[in-house]
Structures are given as C-alpha cells and as structure tokens.
TORKOLFI-697355 format. One record per residue (C-alpha): residue number from 1; x, y, z. Coordinates in steps of 0.1 Angstrom, whole numbers, m for minus. Last residue first. Layout:
residues N
<node n="NUM" east="X" north="Y" up="Z"/>
...
//
This chain:
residues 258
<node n="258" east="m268" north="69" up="m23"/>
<node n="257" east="m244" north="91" up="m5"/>
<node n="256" east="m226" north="110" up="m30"/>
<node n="255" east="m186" north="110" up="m27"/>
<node n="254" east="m168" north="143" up="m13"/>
<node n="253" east="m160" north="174" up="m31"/>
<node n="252" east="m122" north="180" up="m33"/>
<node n="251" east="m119" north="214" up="m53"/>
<node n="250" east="m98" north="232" up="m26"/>
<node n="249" east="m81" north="200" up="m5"/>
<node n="248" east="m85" north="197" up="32"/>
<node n="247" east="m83" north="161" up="40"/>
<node n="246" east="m90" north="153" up="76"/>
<node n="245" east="m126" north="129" up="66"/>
<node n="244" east="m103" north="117" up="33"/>
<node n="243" east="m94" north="83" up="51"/>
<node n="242" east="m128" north="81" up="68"/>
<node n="241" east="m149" north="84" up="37"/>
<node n="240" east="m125" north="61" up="20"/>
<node n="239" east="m130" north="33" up="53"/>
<node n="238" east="m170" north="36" up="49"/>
<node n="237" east="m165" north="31" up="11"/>
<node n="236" east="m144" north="0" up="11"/>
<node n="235" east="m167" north="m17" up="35"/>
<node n="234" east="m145" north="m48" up="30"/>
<node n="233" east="m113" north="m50" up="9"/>
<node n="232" east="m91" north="m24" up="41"/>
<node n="231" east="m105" north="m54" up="63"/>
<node n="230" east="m76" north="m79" up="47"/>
<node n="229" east="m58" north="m87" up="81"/>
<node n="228" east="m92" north="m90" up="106"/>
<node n="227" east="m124" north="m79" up="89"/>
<node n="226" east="m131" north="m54" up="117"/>
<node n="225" east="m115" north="m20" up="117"/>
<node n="224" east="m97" north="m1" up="143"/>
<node n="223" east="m84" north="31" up="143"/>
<node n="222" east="m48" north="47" up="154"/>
<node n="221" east="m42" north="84" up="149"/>
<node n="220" east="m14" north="107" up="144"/>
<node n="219" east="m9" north="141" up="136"/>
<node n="218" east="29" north="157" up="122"/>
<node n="217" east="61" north="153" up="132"/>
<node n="216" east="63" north="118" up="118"/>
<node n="215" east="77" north="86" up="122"/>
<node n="214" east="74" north="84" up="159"/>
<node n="213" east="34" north="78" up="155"/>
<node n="212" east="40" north="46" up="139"/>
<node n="211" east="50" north="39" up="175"/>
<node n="210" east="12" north="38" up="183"/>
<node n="209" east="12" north="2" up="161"/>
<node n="208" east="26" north="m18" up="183"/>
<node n="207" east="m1" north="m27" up="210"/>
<node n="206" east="m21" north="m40" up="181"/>
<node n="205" east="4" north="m67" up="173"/>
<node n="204" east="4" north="m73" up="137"/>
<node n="203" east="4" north="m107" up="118"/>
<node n="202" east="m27" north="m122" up="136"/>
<node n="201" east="m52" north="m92" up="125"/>
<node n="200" east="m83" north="m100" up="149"/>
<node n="199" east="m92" north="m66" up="147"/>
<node n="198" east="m81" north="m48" up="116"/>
<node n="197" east="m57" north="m20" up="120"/>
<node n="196" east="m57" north="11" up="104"/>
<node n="195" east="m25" north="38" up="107"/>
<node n="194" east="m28" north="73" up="104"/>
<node n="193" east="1" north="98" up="98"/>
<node n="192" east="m1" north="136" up="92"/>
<node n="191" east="24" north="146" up="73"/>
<node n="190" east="61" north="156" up="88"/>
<node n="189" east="79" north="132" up="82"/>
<node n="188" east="110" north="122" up="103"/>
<node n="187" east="140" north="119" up="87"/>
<node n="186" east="158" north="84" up="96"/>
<node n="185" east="181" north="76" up="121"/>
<node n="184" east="193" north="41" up="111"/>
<node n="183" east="173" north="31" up="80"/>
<node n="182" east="154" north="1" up="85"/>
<node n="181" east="162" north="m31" up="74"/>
<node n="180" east="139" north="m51" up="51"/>
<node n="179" east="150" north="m88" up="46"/>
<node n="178" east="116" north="m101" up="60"/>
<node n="177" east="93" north="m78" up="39"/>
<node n="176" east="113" north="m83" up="5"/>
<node n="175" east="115" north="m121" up="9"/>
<node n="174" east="79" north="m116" up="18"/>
<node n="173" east="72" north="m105" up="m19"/>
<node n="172" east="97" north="m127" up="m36"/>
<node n="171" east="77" north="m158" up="m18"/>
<node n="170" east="43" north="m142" up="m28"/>
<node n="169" east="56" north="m136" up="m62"/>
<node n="168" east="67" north="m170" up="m63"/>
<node n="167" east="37" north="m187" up="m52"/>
<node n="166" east="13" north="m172" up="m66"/>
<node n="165" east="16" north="m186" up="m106"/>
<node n="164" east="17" north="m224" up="m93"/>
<node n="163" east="m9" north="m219" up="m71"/>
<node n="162" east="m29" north="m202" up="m99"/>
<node n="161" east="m21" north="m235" up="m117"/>
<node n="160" east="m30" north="m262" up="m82"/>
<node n="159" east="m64" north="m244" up="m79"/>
<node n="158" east="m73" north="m255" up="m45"/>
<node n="157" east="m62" north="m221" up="m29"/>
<node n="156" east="m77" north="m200" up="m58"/>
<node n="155" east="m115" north="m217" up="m49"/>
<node n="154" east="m106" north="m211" up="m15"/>
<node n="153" east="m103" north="m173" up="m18"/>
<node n="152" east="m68" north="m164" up="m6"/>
<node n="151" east="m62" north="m136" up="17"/>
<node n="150" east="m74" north="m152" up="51"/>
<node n="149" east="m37" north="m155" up="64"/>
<node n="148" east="m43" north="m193" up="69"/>
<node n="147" east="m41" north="m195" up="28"/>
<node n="146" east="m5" north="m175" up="38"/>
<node n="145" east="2" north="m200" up="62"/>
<node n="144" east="m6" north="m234" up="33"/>
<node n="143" east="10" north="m218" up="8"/>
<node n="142" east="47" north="m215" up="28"/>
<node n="141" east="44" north="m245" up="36"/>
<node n="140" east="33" north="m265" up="5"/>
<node n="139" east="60" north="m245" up="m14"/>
<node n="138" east="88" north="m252" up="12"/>
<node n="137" east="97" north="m226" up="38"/>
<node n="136" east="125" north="m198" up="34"/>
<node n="135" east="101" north="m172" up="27"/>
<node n="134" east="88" north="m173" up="64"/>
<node n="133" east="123" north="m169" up="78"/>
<node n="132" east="113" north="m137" up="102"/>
<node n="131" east="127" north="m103" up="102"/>
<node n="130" east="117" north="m73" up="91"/>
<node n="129" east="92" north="m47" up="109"/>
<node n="128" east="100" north="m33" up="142"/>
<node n="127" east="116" north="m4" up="135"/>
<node n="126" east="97" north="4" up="105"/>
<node n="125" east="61" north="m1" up="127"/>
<node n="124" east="44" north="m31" up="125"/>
<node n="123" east="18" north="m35" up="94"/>
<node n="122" east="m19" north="m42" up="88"/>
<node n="121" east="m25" north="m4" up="75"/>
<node n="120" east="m14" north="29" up="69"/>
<node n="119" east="m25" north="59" up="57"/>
<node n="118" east="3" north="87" up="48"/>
<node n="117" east="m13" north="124" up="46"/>
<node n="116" east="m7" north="153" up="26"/>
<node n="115" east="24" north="138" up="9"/>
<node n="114" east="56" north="165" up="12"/>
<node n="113" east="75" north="169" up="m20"/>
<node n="112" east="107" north="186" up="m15"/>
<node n="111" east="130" north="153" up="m28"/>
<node n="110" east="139" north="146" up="5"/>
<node n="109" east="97" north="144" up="12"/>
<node n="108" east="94" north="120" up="m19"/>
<node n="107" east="115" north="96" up="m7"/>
<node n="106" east="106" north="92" up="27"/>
<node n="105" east="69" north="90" up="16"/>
<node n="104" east="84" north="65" up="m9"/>
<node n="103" east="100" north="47" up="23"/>
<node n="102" east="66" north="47" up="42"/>
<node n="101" east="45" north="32" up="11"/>
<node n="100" east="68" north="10" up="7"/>
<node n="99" east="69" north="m5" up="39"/>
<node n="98" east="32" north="m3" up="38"/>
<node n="97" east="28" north="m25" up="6"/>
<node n="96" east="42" north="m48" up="29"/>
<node n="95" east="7" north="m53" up="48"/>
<node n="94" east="m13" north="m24" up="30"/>
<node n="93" east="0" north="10" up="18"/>
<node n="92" east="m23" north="45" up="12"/>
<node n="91" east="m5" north="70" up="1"/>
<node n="90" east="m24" north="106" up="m6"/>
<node n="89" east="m3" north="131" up="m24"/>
<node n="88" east="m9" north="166" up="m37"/>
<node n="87" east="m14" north="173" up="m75"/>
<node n="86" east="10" north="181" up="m102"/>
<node n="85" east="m5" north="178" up="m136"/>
<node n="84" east="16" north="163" up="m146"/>
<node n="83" east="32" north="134" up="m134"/>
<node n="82" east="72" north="133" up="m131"/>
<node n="81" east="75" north="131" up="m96"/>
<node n="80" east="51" north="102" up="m92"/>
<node n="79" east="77" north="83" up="m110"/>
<node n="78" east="106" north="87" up="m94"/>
<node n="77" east="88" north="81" up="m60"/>
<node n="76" east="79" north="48" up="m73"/>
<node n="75" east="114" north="39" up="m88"/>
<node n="74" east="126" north="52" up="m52"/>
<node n="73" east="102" north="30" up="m32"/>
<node n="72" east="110" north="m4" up="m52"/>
<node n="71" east="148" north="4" up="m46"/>
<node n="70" east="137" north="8" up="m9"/>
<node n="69" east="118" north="m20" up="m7"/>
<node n="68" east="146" north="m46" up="m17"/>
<node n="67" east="131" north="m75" up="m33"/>
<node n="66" east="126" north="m67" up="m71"/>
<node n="65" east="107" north="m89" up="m86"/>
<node n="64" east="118" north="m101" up="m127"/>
<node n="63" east="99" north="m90" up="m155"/>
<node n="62" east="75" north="m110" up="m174"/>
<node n="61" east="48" north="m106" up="m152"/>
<node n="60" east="43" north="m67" up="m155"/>
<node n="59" east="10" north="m69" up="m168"/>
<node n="58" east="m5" north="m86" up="m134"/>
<node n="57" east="24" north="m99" up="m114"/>
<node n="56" east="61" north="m99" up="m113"/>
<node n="55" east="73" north="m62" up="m114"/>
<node n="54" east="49" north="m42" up="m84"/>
<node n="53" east="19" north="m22" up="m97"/>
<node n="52" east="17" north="10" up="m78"/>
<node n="51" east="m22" north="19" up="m81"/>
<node n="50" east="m31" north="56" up="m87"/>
<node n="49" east="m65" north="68" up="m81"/>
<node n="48" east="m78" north="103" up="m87"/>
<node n="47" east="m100" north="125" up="m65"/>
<node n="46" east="m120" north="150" up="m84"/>
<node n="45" east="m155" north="137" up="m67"/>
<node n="44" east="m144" north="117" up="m39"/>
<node n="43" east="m136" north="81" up="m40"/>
<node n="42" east="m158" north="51" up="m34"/>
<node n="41" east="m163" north="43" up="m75"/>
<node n="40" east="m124" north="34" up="m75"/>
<node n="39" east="m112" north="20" up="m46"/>
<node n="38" east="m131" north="m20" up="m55"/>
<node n="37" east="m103" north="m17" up="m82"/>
<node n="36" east="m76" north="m16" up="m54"/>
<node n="35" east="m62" north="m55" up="m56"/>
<node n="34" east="m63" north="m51" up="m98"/>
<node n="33" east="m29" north="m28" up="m95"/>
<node n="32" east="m14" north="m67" up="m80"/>
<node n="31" east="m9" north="m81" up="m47"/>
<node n="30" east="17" north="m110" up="m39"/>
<node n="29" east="25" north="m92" up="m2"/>
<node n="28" east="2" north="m64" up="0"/>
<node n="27" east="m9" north="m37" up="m28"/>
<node n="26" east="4" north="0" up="m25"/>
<node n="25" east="m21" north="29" up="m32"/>
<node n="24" east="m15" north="64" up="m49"/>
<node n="23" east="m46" north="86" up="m40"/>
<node n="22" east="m40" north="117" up="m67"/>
<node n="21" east="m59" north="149" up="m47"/>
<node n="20" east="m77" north="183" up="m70"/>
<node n="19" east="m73" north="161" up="m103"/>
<node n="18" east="m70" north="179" up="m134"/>
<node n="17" east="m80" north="164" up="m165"/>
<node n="16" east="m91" north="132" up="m142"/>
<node n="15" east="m77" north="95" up="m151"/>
<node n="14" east="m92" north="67" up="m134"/>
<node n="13" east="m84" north="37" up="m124"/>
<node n="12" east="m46" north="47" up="m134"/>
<node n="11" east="m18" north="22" up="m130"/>
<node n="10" east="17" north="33" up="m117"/>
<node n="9" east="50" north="11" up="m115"/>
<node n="8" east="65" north="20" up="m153"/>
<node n="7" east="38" north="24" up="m179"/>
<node n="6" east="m1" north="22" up="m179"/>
<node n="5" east="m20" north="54" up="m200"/>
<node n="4" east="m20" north="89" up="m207"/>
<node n="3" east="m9" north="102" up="m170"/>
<node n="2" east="12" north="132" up="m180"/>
<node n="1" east="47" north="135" up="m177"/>
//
C-alpha cells in the first residue's frame, strides 16, 4: 500500500517517492500525530517521517481509545507492513508511546521484519513498566499531576474546554500504561537499542533504564538529555542528528547545517 494520504494509525509529514529510511514515531500519554511536527525539517535528506496517530485524538477523535498496547502495536505493525515502497524501520517511542513502540518492534520482527534501530525515551524498562492507580484519580487530580509533569503549556492548563477534551484521552492513555503486562519470556530483538533519558525526568528512574539493554541482542546505549520528561521537544535537531549518527542506510544523506 502506498503512502497517498492519512488512514488507519499512520500520518505522513512528509511523503518521499522512495524513501532510503521511514522514521515511524509514537506520541506520549494524550499525544497526537501533531506532537512530532517540529521532526520534520530536522531529518535527513531521503528520510521519511511517519507519525502513529492513536484513536481518540486529533482526526481520529470520534473513535473510541483503545487501552491495551499490544492490540494498539499489532494494528501499527499491520500497517507498516503493507507500505510500499518498502523501506527499513526507524521507531522512535516517547513515555507510553515507548511501550508501543517496543511491542510493534516485537511485532514486526515475528513477522520477518527487523527495525534498524529502536530509540527510546522517558520510559522504565518492559519489566518494570505497568502498575500504578494514577488513572483512577478524580478529574482535578489526575489534571493537576500530569500539569506537574511539565507537558502542559499553562495557557492549555487554565483553559477549562481543552481540559475538558484532555482529560479523557490522557486518562485512557495511562489506563493503557498502568494496566500493561509484559509478556512472560519474550523474543529478544536483535536491533540495536538506545534509550534517552532527560535529566531531571521524575517519572523514570535513571538507574533503570540499562535493563532496556536485556531486550535486545543487538547494541545498546544510554544518553542523557536535559529538558527533564519532554526534552525529546527541545533541540529537536541536535537529538535527530544523534539518533541517525549509527544509521548506515545507502542513499541517507544527512540534514544541512545552516
């Protein structure tokens, strides 16, 4: 299937003849498609970027969320299968977009399609991830820690509407993350694995993070950022440039520097 417009899960910010890399990127907890436009002008020449848009949110509002990751990972890794032209993989996942991101990975490599790298960020490891009772708070709760989470401009925070719209995607959305259970004995990967984490982050414990390396067979790497939870939104380019630094694709030429 080739990528002639919106449908399903995937949004294109850009759509290239014959792309030499597709970067497919999962948004956080109550993130939309829109969360990665800043992604597209930092990317390398011939480098295409997908955006999993998740039901409930942007132009997929009308339909219900879906709150188990892995049923949202295997409608994702449906659909990548089915684009043409093929090109290798890139997944990048934030917060809970990382759960997905690990699970489609999952489900993408039992289907004989192996992502050239997974990336990471602001998330514990599979094993470790789940749990909590977050989504069971009260409305004025609930708002008030994610506000605290640094991922809600103020303006939108004191907007009682765009409250009123958040709030139960975020809820579904860490519904998801809480009630996730990982599978017992999983395949390991064998792509090269990094994971980012943002100094500061209060959600993930640093000390954590190297048993992402356990997933995978392949490389790993931990690196740090600053900008706390949400640093993959600041110095977008510097973080692209370091994402694709391993990357050897033929016809990937990397981004000017103006």
């Amino acid at each position: 299937m080739t990528p002639t417009g919106d449908r399903g899960w995937l949004r294109w910010s850009n759509v290239i003849p014959r792309p030499a890399i597709r970067l497919v990127c999962f948004p956080h907890a109550g993130g939309a498609a829109a969360s990665y436009a800043g992604f597209a002008n930092e990317l390398p020449a011939q480098a295409e970027l997908v955006v999993v848009q998740y039901p409930g949110r942007g132009d997929r509002f009308a339909e219900s969320a879906v709150e188990d990751v892995r049923r949202m990972a295997s409608s994702v890794s449906a659909e990548l299968l089915t684009l043409e032209p093929h090109a290798p993989l890139l997944l990048f996942g934030h917060s809970f977009g990382a759960l997905v991101t690990y699970e489609t990975a999952l489900a993408l490599q039992r289907s004989g399609v192996r992502p050239v790298q997974l990336v990471i960020s602001a998330s514990p490891p599979p094993r470790l991830a789940g749990g909590g009772e977050t989504h069971l708070h009260d409305d004025d709760e609930l708002w008030s820690i994610v506000c605290g989470y640094g991922g809600v401009e103020p303006e939108i925070a004191a907007d009682a509407d765009l409250r009123g719209v958040l709030l139960p995607i975020l809820r579904s959305d860490i519904r998801a993350n809480e009630l996730y259970e990982p599978q017992v004995n999983p395949p390991s990967l064998d792509c090269p694995v990094i994971c980012y984490h943002g100094i500061g982050d209060p959600l993930v414990n640093e000390s954590e993070l190297v048993e992402w390396g356990e997933v995978t067979t392949g490389s790993f790497s931990v690196r740090r950022r600053s900008g706390g939870h949400f640093h993959v939104f600041s110095a977008v380019g510097d973080l692209l440039e370091d994402v694709f630094a391993d990357v050897a694709i033929d016809g990937l030429r990397r981004r000017a520097v103006s």
